[in-house]
Structures are given as C-alpha cells and as structure tokens.
N, C-alpha and C positions, 0 to 999 in steps of 0.2 A: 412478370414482376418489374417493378417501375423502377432504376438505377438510379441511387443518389447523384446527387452531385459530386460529391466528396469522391465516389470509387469512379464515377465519368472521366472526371478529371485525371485519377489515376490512371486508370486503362487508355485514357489518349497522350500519356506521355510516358508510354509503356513502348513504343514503337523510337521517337529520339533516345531513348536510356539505353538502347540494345545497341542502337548506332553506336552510341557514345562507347558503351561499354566493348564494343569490337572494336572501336577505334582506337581506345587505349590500350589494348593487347596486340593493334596493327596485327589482325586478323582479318585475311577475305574472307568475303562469301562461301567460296567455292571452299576455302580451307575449315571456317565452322560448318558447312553442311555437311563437310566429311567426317567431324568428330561428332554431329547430334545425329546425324539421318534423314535429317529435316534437308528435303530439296530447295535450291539455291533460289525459286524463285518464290517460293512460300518463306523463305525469311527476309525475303525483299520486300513484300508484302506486309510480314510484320513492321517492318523497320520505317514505312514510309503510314502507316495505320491504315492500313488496305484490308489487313488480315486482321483479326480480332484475336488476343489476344489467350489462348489456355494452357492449363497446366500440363497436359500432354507437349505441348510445344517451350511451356519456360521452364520447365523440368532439364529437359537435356543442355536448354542455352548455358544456364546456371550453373549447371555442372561442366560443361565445357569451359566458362570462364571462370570456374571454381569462385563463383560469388553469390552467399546467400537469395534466396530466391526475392525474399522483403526488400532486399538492397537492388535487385535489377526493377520490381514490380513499383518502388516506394509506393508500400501498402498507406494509403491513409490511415492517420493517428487514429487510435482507440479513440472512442466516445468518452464521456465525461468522465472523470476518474472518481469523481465524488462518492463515498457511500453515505446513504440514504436509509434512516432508519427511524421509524416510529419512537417516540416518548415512551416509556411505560411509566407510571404509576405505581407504586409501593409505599402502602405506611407512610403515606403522605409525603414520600420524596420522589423524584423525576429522575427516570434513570434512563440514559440514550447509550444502549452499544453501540462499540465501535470493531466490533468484529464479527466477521461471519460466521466463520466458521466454528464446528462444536468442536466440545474439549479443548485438551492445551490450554495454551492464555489467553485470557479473554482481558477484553477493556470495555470501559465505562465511561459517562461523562455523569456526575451525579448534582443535582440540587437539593441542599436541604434546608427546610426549613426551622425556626426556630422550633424544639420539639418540648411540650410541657414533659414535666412527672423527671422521677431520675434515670438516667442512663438505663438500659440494660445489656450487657455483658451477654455478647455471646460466644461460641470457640462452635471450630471446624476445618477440615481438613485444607489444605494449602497453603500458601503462601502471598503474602499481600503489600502493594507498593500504592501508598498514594502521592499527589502531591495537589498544592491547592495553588485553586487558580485565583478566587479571590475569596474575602471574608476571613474571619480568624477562628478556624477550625480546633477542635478539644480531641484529641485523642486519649482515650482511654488504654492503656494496656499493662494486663495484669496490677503490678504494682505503680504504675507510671502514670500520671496525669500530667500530661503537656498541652502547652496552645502552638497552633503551627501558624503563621500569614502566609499570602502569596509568594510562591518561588520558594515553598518550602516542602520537604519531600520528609515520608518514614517509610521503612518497610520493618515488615514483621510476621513472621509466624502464628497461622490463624487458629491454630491449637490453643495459642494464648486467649484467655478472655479476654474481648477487647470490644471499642464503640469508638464511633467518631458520630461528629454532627457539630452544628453551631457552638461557640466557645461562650457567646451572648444572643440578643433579640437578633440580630441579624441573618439572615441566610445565607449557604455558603456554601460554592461551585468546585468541586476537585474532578481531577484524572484518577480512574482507579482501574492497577491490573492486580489480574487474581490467578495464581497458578498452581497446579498440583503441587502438591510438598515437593520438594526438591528442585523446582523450577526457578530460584530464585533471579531477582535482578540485582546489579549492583548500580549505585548512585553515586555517583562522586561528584558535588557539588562544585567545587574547585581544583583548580591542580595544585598538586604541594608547592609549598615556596620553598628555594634553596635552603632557606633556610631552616626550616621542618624537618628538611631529610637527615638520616641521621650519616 
C-alpha cells in the first residue's frame, strides 16, 4: 500500500520528535532503554530515521515520557471536516441534514418555496427550534400567527399544531433542530441589560 504524503512526512519526523522529546526530560539513551526495554542501539536508530518507526516501539517511549502518543507521533490532521450530504426533496421543499447520526437531535438546512392552497397544521411528538436564515418566514402555532426575518429564532413544542413556510411569493431558507420531547433548546438572543434585571 502506497503512503501518502501527509503520514510520510509524519513518520520522517517521528525520529527528531523522540530526540527532542528525550532531550527535554535530559534522558540518556542508556537511561530510556532501561525504562522501555528497547535496546539502546534500536532507539538510536529510531532517533536518527534508520529504524522505522511502530507501535510496539512508541508505545513504551510514550509512556516512559508520560506523553500522549499523537503528541510524540504528530499524527497528521484529520481529513476534511466537512459533512457532505445529499439534497432531499419533500412536498416540493429541499431538505439537507446536517446530522449523522439517528435519533436524538437531528438538524436541517430547509428551502421553501412559495406554497399555493392554505397552510396545513400538523402536531407530533418533539420539540422544535428554528431560526431563519433569510426570507420572511410565517410561523403558524396553534393560536399564534407570527412573521419571523433573518436572525430571528422560535422554538416550540411539536404537539402543538403548527406550519411554517413563506410569509409572501418569496422563498425562504431556515436551520431547523428537532428533538424528542424534553430535549429542549434554550435561545437567548441578547444578554440582559443592567437595566432589565430586577
């Protein structure tokens, strides 16, 4: 198997890092070989990149210098961090999760478009936070009919009847999490002003 670049690089300064890291505890040779087992001329080998470099051998170094093994090895950085996930489709809105895993809270990025006919009201178990990213969003709930803009958040209990979508012709992009009942989130738009408090 063909070694990136990225762990090449690691593994050839896996042999200065061990120096380093003996030199800063002003450890000899002869005194680490005694606490790994590792004989003094096979870490001489590692130290200078003679000796290639495995876990059988940075196992004991690491615990002789009491330092994580990522921190003697510097493991190259994780790949992309981005997650990547298909569009769905639904009742004619664009729905991209943002979370992997099942159950628990899950997140959304939603598009919707201007929708003909009236609203319809639906309820179900959970708990729900949205806030909008742009467009002027209509939240329905229960007795409530609000318009929310960008940088504006609600949550609510999804027991309640309730709908969101376009406030007008325009379509309109929110963050939406949705959690088993009792998972709720709190929002605090601002911090109080001194003068608020009581």
């Amino acid at each position: 198997m063909e070694t990136s670049p990225a762990i090449a690089a690691a593994l050839a300064d896996v042999g200065p890092r061990l120096r380093r890291a003996r030199a800063q505890r002003d450890v000899t040779l002869t005194e680490l070989a005694a606490a790994t087992g590792i004989s003094k001329s096979t870490l001489s080998r590692l130290e200078s990149g003679q000796r290639r470099p495995s876990l059988e051998l940075l196992l004991p170094i690491a615990a002789a210098h009491q330092i994580p093994l990522d921190e003697l090895v510097g493991a190259p950085e994780v790949g992309d961090p981005r997650v990547r996930f298909r569009p769905r489709h639904r009742n004619g809105r664009t729905v991209v999760p943002l979370t992997r895993q099942p159950g628990g809270l899950q997140a959304w990025k939603t598009i919707i478009p201007p929708e003909p006919g009236e609203p319809e009201l639906r309820s179900h178990e959970g708990y729900e936070w949205l806030y909008v990213l742009a467009g002027q969003v209509r939240l329905i709930l229960a007795d409530h009919d609000i318009t929310m803009g960008p940088g504006e958040a609600a949550e609510f209990d999804t027991r309640l009847p309730h709908w969101f979508g376009p406030a007008n012709d325009q379509p309109v992009e929110i963050l939406s999490l949705l959690g088993r009942q009792g998972e709720r989130i709190h929002v605090r738009a601002a911090p109080r002003r001194a003068a608020d408090r009581p």
